[in-house]
N, C-alpha and C positions, 0 to 999 in steps of 0.2 A: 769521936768514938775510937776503941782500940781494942784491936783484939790479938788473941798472943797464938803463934804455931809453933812447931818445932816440923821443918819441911825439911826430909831427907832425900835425896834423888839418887838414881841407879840407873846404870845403861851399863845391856852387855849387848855382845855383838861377835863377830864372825873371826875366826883365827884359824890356822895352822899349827899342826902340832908342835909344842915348843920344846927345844931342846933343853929350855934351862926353868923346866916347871917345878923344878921340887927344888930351885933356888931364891931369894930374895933378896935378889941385886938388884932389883929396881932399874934395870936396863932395857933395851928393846934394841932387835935387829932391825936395818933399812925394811928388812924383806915384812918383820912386825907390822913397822910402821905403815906400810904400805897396805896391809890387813885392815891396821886398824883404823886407815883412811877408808877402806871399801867397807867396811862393819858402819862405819858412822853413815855413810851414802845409804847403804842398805834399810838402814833404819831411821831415815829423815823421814821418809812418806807415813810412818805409822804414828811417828813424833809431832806432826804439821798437821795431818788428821784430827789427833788427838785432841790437842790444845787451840788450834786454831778456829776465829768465829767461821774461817769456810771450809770446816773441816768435813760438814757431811757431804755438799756438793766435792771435796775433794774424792771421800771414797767413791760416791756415786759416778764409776766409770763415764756410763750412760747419762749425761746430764740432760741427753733430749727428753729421758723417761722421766724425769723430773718436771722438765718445763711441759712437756707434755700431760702431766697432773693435774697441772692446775686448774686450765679449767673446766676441765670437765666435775672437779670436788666440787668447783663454785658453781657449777651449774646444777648439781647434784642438788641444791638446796631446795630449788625447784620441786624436784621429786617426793621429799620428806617434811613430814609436817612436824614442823620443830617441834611445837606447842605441844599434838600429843605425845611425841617423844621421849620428853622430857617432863613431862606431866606428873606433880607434884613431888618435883624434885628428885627424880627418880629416871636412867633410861631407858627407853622400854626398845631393847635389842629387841625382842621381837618381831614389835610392830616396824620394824626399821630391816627385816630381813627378806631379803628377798634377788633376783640374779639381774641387774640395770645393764643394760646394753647398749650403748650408743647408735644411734640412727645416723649418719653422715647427709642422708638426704633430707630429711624434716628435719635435722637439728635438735633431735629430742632425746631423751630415753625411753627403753622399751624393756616393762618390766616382765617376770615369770616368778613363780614359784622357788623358793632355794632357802635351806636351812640355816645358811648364812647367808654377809652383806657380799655382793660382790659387783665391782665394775669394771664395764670392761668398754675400752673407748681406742682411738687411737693415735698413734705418735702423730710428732708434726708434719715429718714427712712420709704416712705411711693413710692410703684408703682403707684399710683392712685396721678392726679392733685387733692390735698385736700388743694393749696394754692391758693390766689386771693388775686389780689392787680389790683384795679379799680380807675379811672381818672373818675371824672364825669364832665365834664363841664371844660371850661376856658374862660376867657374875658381879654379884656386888653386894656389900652388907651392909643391912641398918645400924646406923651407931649414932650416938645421944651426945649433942653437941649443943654447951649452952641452952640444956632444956629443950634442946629442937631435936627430932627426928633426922637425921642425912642419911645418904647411901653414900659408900666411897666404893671404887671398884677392887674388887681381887682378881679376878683373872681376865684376861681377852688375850689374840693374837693377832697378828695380821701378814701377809703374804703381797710380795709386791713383785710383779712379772714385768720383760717383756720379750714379745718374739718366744715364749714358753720359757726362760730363761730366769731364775734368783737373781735379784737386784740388792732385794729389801727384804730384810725379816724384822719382825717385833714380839714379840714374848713379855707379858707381864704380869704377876704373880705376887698379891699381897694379903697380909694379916692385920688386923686392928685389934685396938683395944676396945673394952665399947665406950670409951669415950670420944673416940675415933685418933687418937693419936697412931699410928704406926707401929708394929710392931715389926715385919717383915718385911723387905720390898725389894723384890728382882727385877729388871729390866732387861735381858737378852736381847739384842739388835745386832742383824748383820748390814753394813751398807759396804757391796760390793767394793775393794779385797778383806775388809776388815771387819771380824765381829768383835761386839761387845758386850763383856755381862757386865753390869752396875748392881753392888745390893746396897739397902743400906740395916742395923742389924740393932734392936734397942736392946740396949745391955743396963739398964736400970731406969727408974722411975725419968728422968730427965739428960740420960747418956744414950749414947749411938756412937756407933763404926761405922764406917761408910767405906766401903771399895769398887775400884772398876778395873777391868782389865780390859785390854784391847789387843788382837793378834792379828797379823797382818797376814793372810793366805798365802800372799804369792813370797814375799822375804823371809816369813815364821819370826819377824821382830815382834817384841811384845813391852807392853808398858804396862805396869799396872800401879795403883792408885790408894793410898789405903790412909785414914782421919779419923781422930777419934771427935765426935761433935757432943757439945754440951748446951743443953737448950737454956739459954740464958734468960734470967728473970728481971733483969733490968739493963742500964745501959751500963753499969760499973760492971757489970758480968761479962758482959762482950769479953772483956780481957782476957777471959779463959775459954771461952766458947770453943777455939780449936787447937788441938795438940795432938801430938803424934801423927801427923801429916810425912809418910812416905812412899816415894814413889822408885819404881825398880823399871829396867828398860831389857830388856834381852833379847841376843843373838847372836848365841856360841860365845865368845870368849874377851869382848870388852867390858869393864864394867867402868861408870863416870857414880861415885858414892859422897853423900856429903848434907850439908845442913843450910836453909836458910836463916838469918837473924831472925826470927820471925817478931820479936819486939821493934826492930830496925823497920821493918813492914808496916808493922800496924801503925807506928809513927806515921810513914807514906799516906796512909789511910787519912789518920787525923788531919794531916796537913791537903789535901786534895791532890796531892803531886802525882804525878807520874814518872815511874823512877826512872833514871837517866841509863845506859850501858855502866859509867860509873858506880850510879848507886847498885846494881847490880851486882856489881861487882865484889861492893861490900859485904852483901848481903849475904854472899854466896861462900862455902868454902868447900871445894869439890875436887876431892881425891879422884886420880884416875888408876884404875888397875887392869891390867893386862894378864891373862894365865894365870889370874890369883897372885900377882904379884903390882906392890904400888910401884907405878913408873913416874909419877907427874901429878901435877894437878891443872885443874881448868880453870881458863881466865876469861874472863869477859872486859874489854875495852872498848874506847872513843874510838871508832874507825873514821874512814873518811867521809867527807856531809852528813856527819853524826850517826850513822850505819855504825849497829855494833860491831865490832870484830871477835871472834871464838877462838882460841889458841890453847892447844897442849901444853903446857911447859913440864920437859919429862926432867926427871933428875939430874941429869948430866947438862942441863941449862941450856940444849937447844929447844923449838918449837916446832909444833906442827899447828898448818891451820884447820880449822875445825868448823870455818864458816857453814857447813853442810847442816849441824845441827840449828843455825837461826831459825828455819823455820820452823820451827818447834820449840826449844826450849826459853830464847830470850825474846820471841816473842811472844808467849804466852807470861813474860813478864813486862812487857813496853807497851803492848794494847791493854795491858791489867787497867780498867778504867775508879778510879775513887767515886764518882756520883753514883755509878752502879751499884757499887757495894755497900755503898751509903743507904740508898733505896732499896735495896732486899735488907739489909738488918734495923731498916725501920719497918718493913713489912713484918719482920720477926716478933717484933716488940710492942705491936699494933695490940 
């Protein structure tokens, strides 16, 4: 299978005012460079977030509040009878609302009256319920699938505490067609320092845009995400399915601008591989620009024990290393797995 992008990428970042901004000399001062080493540091944690599989345990400061969820959801099941629930395909928030409170001495829940879902239990090291994870609301539309009746959801929220404190937010917000394809779809999430909005946007019978953006609270780095998707109707169509794949990074004044091969990719795909820092390399051609001016561009290399290596090379042919952005950008291209993606675009085609 092959499918075709055109992947732009963008990263700006942190600067001091520059003396020689309305010039293009493509140069950089020590004192730059040193900017634009702290711009890259600044903006690794929103990058590694991002892209990375432990990217929400990353945000999630508090990962006791996490581990602390679980099981009290699993035990939660207890409480809810799935069956009616979900009762002719359909979820019956209602009947599923209500205020669950955890017992520490019976081990049970302990329900009340409440217009939403909400629980409340507590940390692993704490006797006192100081955790809350709240349902506000759900909606949902009938649409006609394959001659069958379904509901898909349009709105719900959810609220995730602890110690009375924002952790967790969710927002989500959609339109259908009524044959149920998608018309609209917001995702709003915040996972403490970083929120995210995801839309994705149908712009004709069988096309869509998809964007996400991500800003990180405490550094103001931001990354955002933007594809144009073609819902392919067989396997020769994969080949177009994605184009115009761009992504932008910002805070203040670095920018890293550029293209992947995206046929060089899909090749990877075809073949099962997993691309090397090499192929990466190739792949990749990535203008670096400082104050609005190109200085360089980025390289990715064989490092040592096959560890990539990240380097500036500014115009004037020295280097800076740049290892700071690995966790984000070249490895959201070395853990890129081929059986994954093999498996969601036969799930597309099913």
């Amino acid at each position: 299978m092959a499918m075709t992008a055109s992947f732009a990428l963008g990263l700006t970042a942190c600067s001091k005012d520059d003396k020689d901004d309305n010039t293009n000399t493509g140069t950089t001062t020590q004192e730059e460079r040193n900017d634009i080493g702290k711009a890259m540091e600044s903006m690794s944690g929103v990058v590694a977030s991002a892209m990375s599989p432990d990217g929400f345990m990353a945000q999630v400061s508090d990962k006791e509040f996490v581990l602390s969820l679980l099981p009290p959801v699993l035990e939660a099941r207890n409480v809810f009878d799935v069956k009616e629930l979900t009762k002719d395909g359909r979820f019956n928030y209602q009947a599923a609302t209500g205020s669950y409170v955890w017992d520490e001495e019976s081990s049970k829940w302990t329900t009340s009256a409440s217009e939403n879902i909400s629980l409340s239990f507590p940390s692993n090291f704490s006797s006192e319920n100081n955790c809350n994870v709240t349902v506000n609301g759900y909606t949902d539309k009938a649409v006609t699938i394959d001659g069958r009746t379904a509901y898909v959801p349009t709105s719900t929220s959810a609220v995730f505490t602890k110690d009375g404190a924002r952790l967790a937010t969710m927002n989500f917000n959609a339109t259908y067609s009524a044959d149920g394809m998608p018309e609209n779809v917001e995702v709003a999430s915040y996972t403490k320092p970083i929120a995210t909005t995801t839309a994705l946007n149908r712009t004709s019978e069988k096309a869509y845009t998809f964007t996400t953006t991500s800003v990180d609270e405490t550094t103001q780095s931001k990354i955002s995400i933007s594809a144009g998707f073609n819902v392919p109707e067989n396997k020769e169509a994969l080949e177009d399915a994605v184009s115009d794949v761009v992504v932008t990074m910002s805070n203040n004044g670095l920018t890293l601008a550029g293209a992947i091969d995206a046929k060089a990719l899909a090749e990877l795909v075809k073949q099962g591989k997993r691309p090397t820092p090499s192929d990466i390399n190739g792949l990749l051609d990535m203008n670096v620009e400082y104050a609005g001016r190109n200085v360089g561009k980025l390289n990715i290399e064989e490092g040592q024990n096959g560890i990539p290596a990240l380097t500036i090379e500014y115009n004037d042919g020295t280097t800076q290393n740049a290892n700071v952005l690995l966790n984000g950008v070249v490895d959201m291209m070395t853990e890129f797995d081929p059986a994954m993606i093999e498996s969601i675009l036969k799930m597309i085609l099913k």
